[in-house]
KERO-440443 format. One record per residue: x, y, z of N, C-alpha, C in turn; residue number from 1; residue in three letters. Coordinates in nm, 4 decimals. Atoms other than C-alpha are relative to their C-alpha. Layout:
+----------+----------+----------+----------+----------+----------+----------+----------+----------+-----+-----+
!     n.px !     n.py !     n.pz !    ca.px !    ca.py !    ca.pz !     c.px !     c.py !     c.pz !   k !   r !
+----------+----------+----------+----------+----------+----------+----------+----------+----------+-----+-----+
!        X !        Y !        Z !        X !        Y !        Z !        X !        Y !        Z ! NUM ! ala !
...
+----------+----------+----------+----------+----------+----------+----------+----------+----------+-----+-----+
END
This chain:
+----------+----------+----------+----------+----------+----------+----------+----------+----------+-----+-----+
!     n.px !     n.py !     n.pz !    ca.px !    ca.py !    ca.pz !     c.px !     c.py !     c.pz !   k !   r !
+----------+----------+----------+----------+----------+----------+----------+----------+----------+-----+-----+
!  -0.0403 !  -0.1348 !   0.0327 !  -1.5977 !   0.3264 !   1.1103 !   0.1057 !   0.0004 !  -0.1090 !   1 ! unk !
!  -0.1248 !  -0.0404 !   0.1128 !  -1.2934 !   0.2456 !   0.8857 !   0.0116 !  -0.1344 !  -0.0443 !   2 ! unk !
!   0.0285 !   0.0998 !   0.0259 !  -1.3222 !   0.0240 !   0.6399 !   0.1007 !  -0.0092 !  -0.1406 !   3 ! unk !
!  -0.0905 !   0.0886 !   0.0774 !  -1.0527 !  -0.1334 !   0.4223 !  -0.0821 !  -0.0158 !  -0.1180 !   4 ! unk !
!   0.0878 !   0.0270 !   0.1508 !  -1.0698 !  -0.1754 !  -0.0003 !   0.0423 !  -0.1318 !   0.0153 !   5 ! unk !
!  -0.0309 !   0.1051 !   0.0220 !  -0.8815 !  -0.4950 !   0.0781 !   0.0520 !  -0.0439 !   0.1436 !   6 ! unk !
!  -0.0753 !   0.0681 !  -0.1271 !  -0.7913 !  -0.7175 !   0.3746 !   0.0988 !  -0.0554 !   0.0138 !   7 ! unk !
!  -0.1472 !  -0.0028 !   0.0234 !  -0.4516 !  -0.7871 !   0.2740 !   0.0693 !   0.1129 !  -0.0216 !   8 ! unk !
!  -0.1133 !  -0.1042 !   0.0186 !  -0.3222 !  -0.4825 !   0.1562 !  -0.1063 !   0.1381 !  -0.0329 !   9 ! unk !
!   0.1023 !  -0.1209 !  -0.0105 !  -0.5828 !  -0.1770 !   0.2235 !   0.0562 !   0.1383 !  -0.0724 !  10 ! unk !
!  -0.0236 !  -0.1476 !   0.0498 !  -0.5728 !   0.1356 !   0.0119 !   0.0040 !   0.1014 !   0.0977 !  11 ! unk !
!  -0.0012 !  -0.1031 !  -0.0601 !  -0.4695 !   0.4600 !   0.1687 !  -0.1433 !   0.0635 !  -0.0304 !  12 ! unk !
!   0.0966 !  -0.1233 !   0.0402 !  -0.7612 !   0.7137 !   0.1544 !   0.0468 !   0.1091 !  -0.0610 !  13 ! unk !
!  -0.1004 !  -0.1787 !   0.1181 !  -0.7258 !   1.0556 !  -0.0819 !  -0.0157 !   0.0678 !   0.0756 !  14 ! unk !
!   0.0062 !  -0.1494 !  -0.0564 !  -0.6909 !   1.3694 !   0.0170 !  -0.0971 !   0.0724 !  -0.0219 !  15 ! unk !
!   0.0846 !  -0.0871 !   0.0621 !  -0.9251 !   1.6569 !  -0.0232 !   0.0836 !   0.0843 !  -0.1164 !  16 ! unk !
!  -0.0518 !  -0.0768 !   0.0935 !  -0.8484 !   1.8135 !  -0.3346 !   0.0342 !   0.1568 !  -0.0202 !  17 ! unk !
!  -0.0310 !  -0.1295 !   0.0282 !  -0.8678 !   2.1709 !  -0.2410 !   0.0665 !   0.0286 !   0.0840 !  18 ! unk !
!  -0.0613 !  -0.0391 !  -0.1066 !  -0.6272 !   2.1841 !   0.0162 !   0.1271 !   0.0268 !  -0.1016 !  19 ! unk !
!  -0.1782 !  -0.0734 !   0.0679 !  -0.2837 !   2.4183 !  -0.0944 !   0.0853 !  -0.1385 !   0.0762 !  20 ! unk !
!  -0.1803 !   0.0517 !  -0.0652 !   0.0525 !   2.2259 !  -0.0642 !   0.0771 !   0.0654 !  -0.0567 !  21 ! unk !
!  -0.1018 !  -0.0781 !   0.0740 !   0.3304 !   2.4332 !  -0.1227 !   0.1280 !  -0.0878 !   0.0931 !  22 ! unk !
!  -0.0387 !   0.0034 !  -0.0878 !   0.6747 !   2.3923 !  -0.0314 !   0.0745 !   0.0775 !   0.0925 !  23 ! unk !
!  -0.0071 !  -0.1031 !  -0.0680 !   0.8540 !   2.5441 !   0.2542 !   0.1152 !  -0.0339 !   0.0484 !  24 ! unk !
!  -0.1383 !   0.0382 !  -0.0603 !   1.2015 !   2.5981 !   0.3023 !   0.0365 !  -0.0124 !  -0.0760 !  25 ! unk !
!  -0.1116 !   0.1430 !   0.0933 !   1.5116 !   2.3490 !   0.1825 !  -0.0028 !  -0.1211 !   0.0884 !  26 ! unk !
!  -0.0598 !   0.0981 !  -0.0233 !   1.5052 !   2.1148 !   0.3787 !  -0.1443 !  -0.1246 !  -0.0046 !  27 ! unk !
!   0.1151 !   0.0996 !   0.0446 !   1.1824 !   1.8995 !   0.1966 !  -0.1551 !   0.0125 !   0.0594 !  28 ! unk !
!   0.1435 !  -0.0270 !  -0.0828 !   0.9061 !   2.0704 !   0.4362 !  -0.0967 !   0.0512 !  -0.1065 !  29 ! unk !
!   0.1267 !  -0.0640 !   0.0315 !   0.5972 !   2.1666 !   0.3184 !  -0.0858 !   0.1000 !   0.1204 !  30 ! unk !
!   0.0934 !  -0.0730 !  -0.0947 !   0.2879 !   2.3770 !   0.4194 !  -0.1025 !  -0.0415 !  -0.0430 !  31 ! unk !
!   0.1253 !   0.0344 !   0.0101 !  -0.0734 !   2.2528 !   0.4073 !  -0.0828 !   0.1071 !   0.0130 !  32 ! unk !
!   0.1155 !  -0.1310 !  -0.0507 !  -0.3496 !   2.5616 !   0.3634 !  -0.1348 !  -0.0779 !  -0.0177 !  33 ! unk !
!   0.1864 !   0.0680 !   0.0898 !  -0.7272 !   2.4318 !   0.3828 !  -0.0296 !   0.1304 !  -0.0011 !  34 ! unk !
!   0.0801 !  -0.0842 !   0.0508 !  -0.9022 !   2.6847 !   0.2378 !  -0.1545 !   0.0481 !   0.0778 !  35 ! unk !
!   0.1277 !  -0.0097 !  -0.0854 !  -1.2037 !   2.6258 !   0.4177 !  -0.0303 !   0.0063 !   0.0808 !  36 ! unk !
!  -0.0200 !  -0.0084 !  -0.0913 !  -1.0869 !   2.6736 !   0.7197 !   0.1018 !   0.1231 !   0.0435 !  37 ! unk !
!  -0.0887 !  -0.0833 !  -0.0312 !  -0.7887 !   2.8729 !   0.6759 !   0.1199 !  -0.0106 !   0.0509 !  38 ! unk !
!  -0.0678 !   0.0739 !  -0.0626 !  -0.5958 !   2.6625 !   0.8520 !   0.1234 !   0.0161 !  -0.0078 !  39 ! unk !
!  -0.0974 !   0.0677 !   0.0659 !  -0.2242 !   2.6049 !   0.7846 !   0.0676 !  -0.0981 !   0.0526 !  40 ! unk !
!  -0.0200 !   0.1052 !  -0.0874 !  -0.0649 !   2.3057 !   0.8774 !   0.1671 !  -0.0191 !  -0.0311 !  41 ! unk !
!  -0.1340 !   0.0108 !   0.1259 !   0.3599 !   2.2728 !   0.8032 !   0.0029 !  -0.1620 !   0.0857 !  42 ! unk !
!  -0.0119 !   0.1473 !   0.0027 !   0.4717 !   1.9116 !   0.7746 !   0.1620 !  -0.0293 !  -0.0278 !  43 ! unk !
!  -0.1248 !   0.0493 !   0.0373 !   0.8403 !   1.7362 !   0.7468 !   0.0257 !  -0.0648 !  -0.0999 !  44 ! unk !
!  -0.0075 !   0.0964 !   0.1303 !   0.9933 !   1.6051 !   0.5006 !  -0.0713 !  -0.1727 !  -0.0521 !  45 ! unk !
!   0.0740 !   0.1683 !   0.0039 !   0.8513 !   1.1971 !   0.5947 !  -0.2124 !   0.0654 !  -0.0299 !  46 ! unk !
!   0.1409 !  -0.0179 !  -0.0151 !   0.4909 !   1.3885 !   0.6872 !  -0.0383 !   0.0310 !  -0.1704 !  47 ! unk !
!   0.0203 !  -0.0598 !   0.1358 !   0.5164 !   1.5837 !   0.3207 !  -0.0171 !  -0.1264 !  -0.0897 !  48 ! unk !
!   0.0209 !   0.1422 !   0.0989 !   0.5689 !   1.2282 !   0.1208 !  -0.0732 !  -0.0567 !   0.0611 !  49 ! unk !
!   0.1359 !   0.0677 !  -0.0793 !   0.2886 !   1.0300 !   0.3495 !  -0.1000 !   0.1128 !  -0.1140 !  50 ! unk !
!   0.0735 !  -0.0632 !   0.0271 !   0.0926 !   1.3097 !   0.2472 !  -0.0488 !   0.0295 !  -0.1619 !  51 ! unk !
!   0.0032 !   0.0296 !   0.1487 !   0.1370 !   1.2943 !  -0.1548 !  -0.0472 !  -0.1316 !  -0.0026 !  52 ! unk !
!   0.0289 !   0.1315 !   0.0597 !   0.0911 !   0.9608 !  -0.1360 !  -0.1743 !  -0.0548 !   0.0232 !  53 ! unk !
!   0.0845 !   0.0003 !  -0.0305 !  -0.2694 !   1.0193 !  -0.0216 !  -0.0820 !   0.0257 !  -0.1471 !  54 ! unk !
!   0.0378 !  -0.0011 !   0.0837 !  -0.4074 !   0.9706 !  -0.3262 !  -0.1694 !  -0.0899 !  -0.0440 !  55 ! unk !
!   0.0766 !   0.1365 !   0.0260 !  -0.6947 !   0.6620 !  -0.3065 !   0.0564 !  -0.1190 !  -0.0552 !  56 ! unk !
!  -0.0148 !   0.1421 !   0.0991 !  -0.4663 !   0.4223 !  -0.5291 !   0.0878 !  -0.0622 !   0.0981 !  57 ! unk !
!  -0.1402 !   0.0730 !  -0.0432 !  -0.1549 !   0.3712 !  -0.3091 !  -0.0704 !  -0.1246 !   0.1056 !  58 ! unk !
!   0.0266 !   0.1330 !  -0.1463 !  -0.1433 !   0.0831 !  -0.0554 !   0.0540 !  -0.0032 !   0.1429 !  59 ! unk !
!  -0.0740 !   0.0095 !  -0.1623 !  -0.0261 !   0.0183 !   0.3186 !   0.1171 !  -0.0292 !  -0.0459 !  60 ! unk !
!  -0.1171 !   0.0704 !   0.0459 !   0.2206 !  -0.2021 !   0.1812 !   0.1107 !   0.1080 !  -0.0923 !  61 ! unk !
!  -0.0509 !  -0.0674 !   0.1155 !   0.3433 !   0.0013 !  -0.1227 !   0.0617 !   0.1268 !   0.0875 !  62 ! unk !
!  -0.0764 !  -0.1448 !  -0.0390 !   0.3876 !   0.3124 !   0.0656 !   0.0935 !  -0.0124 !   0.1337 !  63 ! unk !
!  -0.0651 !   0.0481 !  -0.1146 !   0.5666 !   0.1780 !   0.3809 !   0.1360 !  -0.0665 !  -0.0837 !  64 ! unk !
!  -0.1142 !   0.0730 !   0.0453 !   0.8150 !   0.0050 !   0.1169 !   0.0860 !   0.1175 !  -0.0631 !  65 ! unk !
!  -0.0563 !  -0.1361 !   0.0841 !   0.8407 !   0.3446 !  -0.0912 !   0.0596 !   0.1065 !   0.1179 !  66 ! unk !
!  -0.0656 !  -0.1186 !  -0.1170 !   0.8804 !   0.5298 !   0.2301 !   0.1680 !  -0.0733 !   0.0482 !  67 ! unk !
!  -0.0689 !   0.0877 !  -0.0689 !   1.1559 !   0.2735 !   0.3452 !   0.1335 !   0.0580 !  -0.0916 !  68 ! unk !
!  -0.1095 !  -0.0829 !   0.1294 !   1.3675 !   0.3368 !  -0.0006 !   0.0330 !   0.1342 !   0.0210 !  69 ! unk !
!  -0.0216 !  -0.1274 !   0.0087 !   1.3136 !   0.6703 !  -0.0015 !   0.0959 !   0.0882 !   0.1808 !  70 ! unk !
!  -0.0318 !  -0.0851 !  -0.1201 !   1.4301 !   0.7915 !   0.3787 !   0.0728 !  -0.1276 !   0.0718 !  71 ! unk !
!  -0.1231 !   0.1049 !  -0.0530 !   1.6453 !   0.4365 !   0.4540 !  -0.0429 !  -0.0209 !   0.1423 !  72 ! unk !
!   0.1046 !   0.0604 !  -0.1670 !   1.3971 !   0.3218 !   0.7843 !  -0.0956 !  -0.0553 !  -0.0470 !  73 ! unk !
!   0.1266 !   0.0404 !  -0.0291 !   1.1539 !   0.1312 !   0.8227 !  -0.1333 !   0.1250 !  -0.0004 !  74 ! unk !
!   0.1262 !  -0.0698 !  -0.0867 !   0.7605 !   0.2854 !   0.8368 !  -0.0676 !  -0.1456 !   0.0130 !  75 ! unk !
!   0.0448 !   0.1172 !  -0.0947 !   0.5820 !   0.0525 !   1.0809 !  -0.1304 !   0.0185 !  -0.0671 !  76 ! unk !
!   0.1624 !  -0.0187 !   0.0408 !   0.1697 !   0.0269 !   0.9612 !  -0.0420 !   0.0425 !   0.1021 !  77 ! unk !
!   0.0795 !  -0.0635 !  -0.1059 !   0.1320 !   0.1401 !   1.3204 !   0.0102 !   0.1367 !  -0.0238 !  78 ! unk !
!  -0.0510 !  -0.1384 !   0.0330 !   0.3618 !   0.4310 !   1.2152 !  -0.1382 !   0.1052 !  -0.0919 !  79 ! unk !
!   0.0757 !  -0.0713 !   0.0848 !   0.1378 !   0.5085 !   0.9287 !  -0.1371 !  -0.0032 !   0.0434 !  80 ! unk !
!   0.1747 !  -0.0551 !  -0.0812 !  -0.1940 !   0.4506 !   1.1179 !   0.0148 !   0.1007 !   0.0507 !  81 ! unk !
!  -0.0206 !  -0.1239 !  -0.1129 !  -0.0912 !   0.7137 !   1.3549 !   0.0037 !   0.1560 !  -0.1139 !  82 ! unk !
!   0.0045 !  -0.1296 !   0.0826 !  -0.0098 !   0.9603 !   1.0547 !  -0.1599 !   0.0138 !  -0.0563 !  83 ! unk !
!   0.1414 !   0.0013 !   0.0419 !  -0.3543 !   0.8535 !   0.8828 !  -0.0642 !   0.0599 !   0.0839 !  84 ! unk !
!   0.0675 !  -0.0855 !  -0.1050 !  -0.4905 !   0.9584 !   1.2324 !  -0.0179 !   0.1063 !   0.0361 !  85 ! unk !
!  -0.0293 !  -0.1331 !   0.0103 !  -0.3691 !   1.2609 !   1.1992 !  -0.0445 !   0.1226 !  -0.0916 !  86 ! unk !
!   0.0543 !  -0.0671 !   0.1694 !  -0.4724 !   1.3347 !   0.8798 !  -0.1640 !   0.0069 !   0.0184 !  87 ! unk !
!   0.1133 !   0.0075 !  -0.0246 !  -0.7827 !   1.2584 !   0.9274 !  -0.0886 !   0.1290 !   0.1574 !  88 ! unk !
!  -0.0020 !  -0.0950 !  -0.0889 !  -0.7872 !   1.5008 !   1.2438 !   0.0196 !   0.1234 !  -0.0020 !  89 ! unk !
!  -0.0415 !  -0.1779 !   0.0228 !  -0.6389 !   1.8006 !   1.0688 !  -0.1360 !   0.0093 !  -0.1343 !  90 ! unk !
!   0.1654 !  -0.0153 !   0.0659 !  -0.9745 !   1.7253 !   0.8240 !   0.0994 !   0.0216 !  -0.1709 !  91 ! unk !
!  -0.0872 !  -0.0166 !   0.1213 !  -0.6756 !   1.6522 !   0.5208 !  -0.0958 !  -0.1065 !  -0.0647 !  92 ! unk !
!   0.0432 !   0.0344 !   0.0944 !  -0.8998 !   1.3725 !   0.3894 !  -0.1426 !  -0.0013 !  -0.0379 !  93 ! unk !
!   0.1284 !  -0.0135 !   0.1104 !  -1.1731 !   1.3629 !   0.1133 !  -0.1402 !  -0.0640 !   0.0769 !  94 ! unk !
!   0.1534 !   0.0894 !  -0.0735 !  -1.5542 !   1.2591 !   0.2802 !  -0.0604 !  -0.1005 !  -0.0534 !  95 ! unk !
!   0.0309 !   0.0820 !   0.1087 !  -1.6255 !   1.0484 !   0.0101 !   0.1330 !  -0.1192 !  -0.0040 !  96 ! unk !
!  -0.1096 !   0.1287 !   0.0258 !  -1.2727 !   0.8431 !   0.0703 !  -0.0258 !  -0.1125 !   0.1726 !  97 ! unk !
!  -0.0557 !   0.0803 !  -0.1199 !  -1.2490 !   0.5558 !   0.3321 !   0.0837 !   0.0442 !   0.1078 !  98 ! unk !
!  -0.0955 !  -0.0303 !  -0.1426 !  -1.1520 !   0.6037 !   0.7010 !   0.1294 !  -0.1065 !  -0.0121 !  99 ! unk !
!  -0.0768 !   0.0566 !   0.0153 !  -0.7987 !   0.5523 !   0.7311 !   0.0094 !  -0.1676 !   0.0633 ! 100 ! unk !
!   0.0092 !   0.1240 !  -0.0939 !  -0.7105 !   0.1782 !   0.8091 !   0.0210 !   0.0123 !   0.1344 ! 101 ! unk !
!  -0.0271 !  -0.0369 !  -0.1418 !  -0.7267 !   0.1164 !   1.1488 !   0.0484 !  -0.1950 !   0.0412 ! 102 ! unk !
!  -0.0216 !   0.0693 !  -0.0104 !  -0.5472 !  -0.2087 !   1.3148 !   0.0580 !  -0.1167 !  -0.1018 ! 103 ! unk !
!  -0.0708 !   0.0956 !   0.1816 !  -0.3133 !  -0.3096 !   0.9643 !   0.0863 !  -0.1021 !   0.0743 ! 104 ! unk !
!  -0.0670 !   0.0228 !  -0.0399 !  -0.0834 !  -0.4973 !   1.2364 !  -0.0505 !  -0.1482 !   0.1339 ! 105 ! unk !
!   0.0744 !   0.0884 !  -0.0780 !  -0.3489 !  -0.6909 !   1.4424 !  -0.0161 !  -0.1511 !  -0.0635 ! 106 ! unk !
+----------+----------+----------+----------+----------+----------+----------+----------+----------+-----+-----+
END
């Protein structure tokens, strides 16, 4: 079901492209609209950057190091499976991109 561009360091999956992001607030939140649903989804400041970084190019690695800099913690690859899981559940990524990695830690 979810299949890795690389077995060392697996690309994130993209997003769907027609989903709104705006943001919301001050304090770095966002809001997610799908369109095609209607949906809206709001997100935190860590969920909002995960969520940019859903692009197809980034990496497990790369974005767990960028997240680390950026918000001064650790993100675990379990951490970010669990968000991928999520994403993938609120129907945020593209059908045409790779299921998020699953087991980056095994």
């Amino acid at each position: 079901m979810r299949a890795p561009t690389s077995l060392t360091n697996p690309v994130l999956p993209a997003r769907r492209g027609e989903l709104i992001f705006r943001p919301f607030g001050e304090q770095g939140q966002h809001v997610v609209k799908d369109p095609r649903s209607g949906a809206y989804f709001k997100l935190g400041p860590e969920e909002s950057f995960l969520f940019l970084r859903l692009d197809g190019r980034q990496t497990v690695a790369g974005t767990c190091r960028a997240f680390g800099r950026r918000f001064g913690q650790p993100l675990t690859e379990e951490d970010l499976e669990q968000f991928l899981t999520l994403a993938a559940e609120s129907g945020f990524l593209a059908a045409s991109a790779p299921q998020p990695p699953q087991g980056l830690t095994r």
